[in-house]
N, C-alpha and C positions, 0 to 999 in steps of 0.2 A: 801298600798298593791301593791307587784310587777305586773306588769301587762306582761302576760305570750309574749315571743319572737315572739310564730307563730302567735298571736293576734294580736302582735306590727306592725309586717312584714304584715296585711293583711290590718291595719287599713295603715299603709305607701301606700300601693297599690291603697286606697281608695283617701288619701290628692294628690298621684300622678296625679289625674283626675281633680282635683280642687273641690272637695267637700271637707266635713269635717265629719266626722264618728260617726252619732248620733243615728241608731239604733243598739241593743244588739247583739255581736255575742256572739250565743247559741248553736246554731246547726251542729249535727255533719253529715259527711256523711250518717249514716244509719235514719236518721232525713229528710235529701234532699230524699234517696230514696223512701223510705215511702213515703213523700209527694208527687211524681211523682205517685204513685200507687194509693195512695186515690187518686188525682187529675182526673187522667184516671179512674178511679173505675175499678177494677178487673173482675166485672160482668155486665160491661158494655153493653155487647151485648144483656143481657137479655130482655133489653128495646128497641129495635133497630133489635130485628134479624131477621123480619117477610120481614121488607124492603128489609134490604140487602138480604137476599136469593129468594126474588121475582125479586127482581135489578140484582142479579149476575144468572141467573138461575140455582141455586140450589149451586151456586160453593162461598159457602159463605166463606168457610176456605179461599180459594184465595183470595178474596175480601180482608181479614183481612193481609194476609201475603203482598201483592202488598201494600198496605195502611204502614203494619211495612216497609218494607223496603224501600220506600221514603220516608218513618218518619225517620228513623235511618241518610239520607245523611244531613239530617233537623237538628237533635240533632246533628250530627260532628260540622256542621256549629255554632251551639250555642253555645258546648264545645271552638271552636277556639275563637269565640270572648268573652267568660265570662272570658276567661285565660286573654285576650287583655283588656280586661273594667272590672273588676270584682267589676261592682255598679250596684243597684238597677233599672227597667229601660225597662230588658230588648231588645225586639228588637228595639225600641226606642232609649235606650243610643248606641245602637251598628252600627245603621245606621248614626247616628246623627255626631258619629267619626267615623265610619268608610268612612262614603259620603262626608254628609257632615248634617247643621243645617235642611235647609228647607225639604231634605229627612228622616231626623230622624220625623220628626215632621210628615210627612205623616204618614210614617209607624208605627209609636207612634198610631196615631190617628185609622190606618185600626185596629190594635191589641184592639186598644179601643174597638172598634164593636165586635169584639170575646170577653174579658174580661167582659167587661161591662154587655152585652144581658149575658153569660154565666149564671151567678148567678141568674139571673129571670129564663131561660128557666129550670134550675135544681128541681127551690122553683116549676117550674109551673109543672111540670113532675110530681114530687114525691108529690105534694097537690093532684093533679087530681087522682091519681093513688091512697091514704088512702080515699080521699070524695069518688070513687068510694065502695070502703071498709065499712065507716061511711060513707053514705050521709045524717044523720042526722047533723054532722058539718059541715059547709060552706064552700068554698074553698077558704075564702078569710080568716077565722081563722088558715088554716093550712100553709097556706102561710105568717102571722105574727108571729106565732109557728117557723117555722125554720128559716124566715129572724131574728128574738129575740132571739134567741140562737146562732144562728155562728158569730150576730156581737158582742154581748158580750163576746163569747169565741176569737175573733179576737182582741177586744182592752183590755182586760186581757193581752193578751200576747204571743209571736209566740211560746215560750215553753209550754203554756197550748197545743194551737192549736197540737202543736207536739205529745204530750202525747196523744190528743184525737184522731189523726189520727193512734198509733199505736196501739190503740183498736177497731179501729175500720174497719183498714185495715184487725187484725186476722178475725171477723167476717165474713167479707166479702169472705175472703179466706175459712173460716169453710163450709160457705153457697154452696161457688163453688165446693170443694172438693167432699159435699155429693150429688151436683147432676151430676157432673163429673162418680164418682164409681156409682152411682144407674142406672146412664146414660147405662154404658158400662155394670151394671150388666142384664139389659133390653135389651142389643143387644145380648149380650150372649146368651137371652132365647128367642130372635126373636120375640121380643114383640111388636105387630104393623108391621109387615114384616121386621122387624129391619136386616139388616144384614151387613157385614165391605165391607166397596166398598172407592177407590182412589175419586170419582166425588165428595165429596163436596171442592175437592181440583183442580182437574182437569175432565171436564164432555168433550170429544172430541165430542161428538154429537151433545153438547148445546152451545161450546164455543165461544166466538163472543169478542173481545178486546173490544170493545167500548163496548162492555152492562158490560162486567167485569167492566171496569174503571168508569160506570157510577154509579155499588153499591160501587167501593171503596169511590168514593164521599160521601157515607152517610155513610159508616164505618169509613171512618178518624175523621168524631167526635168523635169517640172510644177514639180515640190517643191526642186529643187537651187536654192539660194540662200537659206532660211533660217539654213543654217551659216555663212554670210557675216556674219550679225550679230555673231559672235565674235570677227569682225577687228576691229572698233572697239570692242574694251573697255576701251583705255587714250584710248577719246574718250569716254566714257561720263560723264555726271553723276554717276548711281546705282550704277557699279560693278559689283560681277560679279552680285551678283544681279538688276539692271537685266537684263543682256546673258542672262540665263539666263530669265526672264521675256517678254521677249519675242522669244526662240525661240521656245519654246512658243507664243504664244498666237498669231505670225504663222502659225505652221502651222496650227494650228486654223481658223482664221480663212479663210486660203487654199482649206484643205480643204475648207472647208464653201460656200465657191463654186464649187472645180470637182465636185462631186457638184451641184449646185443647176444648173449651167448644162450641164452634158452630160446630165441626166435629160432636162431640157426639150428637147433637140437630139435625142435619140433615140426621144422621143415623137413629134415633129413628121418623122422620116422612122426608121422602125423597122427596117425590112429594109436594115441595111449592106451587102448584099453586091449592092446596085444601084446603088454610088457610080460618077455618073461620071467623077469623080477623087478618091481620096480626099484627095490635098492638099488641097484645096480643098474638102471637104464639108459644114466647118462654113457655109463664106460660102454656100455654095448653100441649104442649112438657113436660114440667117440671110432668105435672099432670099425662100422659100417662107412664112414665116411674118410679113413684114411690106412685103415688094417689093424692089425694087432698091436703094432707097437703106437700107434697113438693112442690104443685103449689103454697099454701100462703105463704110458706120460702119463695121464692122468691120472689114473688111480693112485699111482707113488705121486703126482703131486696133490693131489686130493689129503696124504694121508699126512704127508710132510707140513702143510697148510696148515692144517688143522691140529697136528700135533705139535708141532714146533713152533711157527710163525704166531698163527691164533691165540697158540695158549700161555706162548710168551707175554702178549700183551695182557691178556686176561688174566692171568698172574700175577703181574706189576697191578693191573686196575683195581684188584679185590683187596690188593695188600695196603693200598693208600686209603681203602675205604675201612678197614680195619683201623689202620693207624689215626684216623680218625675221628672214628667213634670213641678209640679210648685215648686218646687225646682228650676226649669232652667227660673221659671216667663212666660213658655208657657200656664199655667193653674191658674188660682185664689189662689194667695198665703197662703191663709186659708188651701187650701189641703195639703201642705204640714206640717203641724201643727207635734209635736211630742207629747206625753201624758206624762207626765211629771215624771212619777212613774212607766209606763207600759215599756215606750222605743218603741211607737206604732202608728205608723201614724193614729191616733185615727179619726180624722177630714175627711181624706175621706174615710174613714173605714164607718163611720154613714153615707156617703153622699152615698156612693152606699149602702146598703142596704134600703134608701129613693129611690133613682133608682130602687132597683130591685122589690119595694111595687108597683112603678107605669106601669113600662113596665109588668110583671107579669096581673096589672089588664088591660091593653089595649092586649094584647095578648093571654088572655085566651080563647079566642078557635082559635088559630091562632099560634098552638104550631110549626108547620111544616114550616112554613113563619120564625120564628123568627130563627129554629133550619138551616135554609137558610144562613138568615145575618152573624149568627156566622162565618161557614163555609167560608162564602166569607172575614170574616175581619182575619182571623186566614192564611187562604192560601196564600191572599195575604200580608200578611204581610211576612211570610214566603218567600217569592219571594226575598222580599228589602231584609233580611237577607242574601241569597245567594249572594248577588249582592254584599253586604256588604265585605262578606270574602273576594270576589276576589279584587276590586278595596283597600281596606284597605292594604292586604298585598303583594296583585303583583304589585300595583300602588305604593301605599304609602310609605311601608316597602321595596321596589323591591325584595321582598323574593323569592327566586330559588327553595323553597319545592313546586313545581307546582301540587304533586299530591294531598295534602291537601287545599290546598292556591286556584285552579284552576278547577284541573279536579274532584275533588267530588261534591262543590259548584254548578260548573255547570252540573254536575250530577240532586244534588238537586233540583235546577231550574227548568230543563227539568221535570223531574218526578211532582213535587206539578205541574209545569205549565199543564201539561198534565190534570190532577185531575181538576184544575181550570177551564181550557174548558170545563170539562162535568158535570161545576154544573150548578142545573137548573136555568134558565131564569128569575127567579124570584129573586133568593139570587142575582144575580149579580145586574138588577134595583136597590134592595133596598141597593144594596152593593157600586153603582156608586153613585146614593142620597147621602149616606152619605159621599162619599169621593170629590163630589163638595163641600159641606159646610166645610169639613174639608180645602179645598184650598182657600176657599173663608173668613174663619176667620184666615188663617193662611198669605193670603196679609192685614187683616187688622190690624195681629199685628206688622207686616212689617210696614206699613204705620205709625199707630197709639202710637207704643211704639219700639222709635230708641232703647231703651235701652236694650231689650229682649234680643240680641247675650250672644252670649258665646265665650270665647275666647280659643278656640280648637286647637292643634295641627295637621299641616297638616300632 
């Protein structure tokens, strides 16, 4: 069987890096974008809005637009180098050639700590949030319940995963829709003092940069997971500018739902600082402007989201970044295993969902701590990338497109760097911990195994 020209030309792309082209390409671009949306979850904020508009006072829309538009310098930067590397990896494969070995592997390792934690903190959300529902089942059956089902749906196969995420993304969209309209149909009738005002977008009375910057902090988890689409470029139909395409336009996309749905939630109850939980403020919001049952829509879709859809993908993303790094023999060459029938890094596919069973039970009531780590492994990883674009192609390439290559990168920088300094004191501790150890087995495989290099183009 002829094997199709634009397959030929991507799998060429791939042996061009020194690998060899062993998982399925399946996926087409509306395949990539989709998975950037389940990734992000559409109704993300649902579960997260009580902070951010305690955090932003009251100017939550902001919070989420400041957060897209240094996400967006974030995805250019990803789009340039998936065009440049278009393999599995990552910001990992991208720092790695774009810096160099030892900086790939840092930044490999920070992305680990967002990846990794990611899939427990999802299972630990959405378990806590149904036991709350049922607390006749345990929170430790509902968290084997969805770690059993995404890793089976993940070593089946990324076109199963595909299929499931495009039912499960309409869902999620049906859920938003009805409380978007019920939303504005409730301001309409001034329900709860409801009325249209600019402040949850701009409040001049309450406005303070540092307290904004400090809820975008907790809104850009919103946004973590459309870098994830980078891991499947070597699934890709269309290749790297497929993978660099819809980055972008999932984040757009994303963005312009959570500013659409946090507006209408801070209209329909405007003074945040009378939540009487903020965990819980959006389903309370949700309940005030359509009754009870559009408060459990949510909350069962909040939990289903985030347990199923979210960490489906975040599952599959962690496992290619595993596959990987030991691919390059920086990680136990077992992980890099392929399933023989599936075309599916099968082996650290089951090795994180055994992760996400244990950090899950060590962080069950320790959701805010973990939801920390993430945040510090995802930004700063984010940083090397920026760093990546410039020196790659103003250094290495000496390319003259300065304003791609230069001035947006360092755009990017600036902006995540910014976000960086005002996360709290706590993600960073636990965020340095583990980038000592990361430096401290990364001289011992320097020491202990000459053989590890890669032989990379300067």
């Amino acid at each position: 069987m002829a094997v199709p020209e634009k397959s030929t030309s991507n799998n060429a792309q791939v042996s061009s890096t020194g690998y060899k082209q062993e998982l399925k390409r399946s996926l087409t671009f509306w395949d990539l974008l989709i998975y950037g949306l389940v990734f992000m979850v559409p109704i993300a904020p649902f579960g997260i809005y009580g902070s951010v508009a305690q955090g932003s006072n009251g100017m939550v829309a902001l919070a989420y637009l400041i957060g897209m538009v240094g996400m967006i310098f974030t995805a250019l930067s990803y789009a340039r180098m998936s065009e440049a590397f278009p393999i599995a990896g990552s910001v990992y494969s991208y720092a790695q050639r774009g810096i160099n070995e030892s900086v790939g592997f840092i930044a490999g390792w920070l992305i680990l700590l967002d990846y990794i934690f990611v899939p427990a903190l999802l299972y630990l959300v959405s378990a806590a949030a149904l036991h709350d529902i049922v607390p006749e089942i345990p929170l430790l059956v509902w968290l084997v319940i969805f770690i059993g089902i995404n890793t089976v749906v993940n070593v089946v196969g990324i076109e199963f995963t595909a299929k499931a995420n495009k039912i499960i993304v309409v869902l999620e969209l049906i859920v938003l829709a009805v409380f978007v309209v019920t939303g504005i149909v409730a301001i309409v009738q001034g329900v709860n003092g409801a009325e249209f005002t600019f402040k949850p977008l701009y409040d001049a009375d309450n406005f303070s940069m540092s307290v904004v910057m400090g809820a975008v902090s907790i809104a850009v988890l919103s946004f973590l997971g459309f870098d994830a689409i980078s891991t499947l470029a070597e699934e890709s139909k269309g290749g790297s500018k497929a993978v660099g395409r819809a980055i972008i336009f999932s984040l757009l996309v994303v963005g312009l739902l959570f500013i659409i749905q946090t507006w209408v939630a801070a209209l329909i109850w405007p003074d945040y600082t009378t939540f009487e939980n903020a965990d819980v403020a959006f389903y309370q919001i949700a309940e005030i402007a359509g009754g009870t049952w559009l408060k459990w829509t949510t909350i069962l879709a909040t939990a289903l989201a985030w347990g199923i859809a979210d960490a489906l993908v975040a599952q599959a993303a962690i496992s290619r970044i595993l596959y990987s790094m030991a691919r390059d023999r920086k990680l136990p060459k077992f992980l890099s295993k392929i399933h023989p029938k599936f075309k599916t890094p099968y082996a650290s596919t089951l090795v994180v969902a055994v992760i996400s069973l244990i950090v899950t039970a060590f962080f069950s009531s320790k959701i805010n701590s973990l939801a920390s780590v993430v945040n510090f492994g995802a930004l700063s990883a984010f940083l090397f990338l920026h760093a990546s674009v410039v020196i790659y192609f103003i250094r290495k390439q000496k390319s003259k497109d300065y304003v791609r290559h230069l001035v947006l990168p360092l755009i990017g920088f600036a902006v995540i760097g910014y976000v960086w300094i005002n996360l709290d004191p706590l993600s960073k501790k636990l965020g340095f911990i583990w980038l000592a150890i990361g430096i401290v087995y990364l001289i011992l495989l320097k020491v202990f195994k000459k053989d590890t290099s890669l032989d990379l183009e300067e």
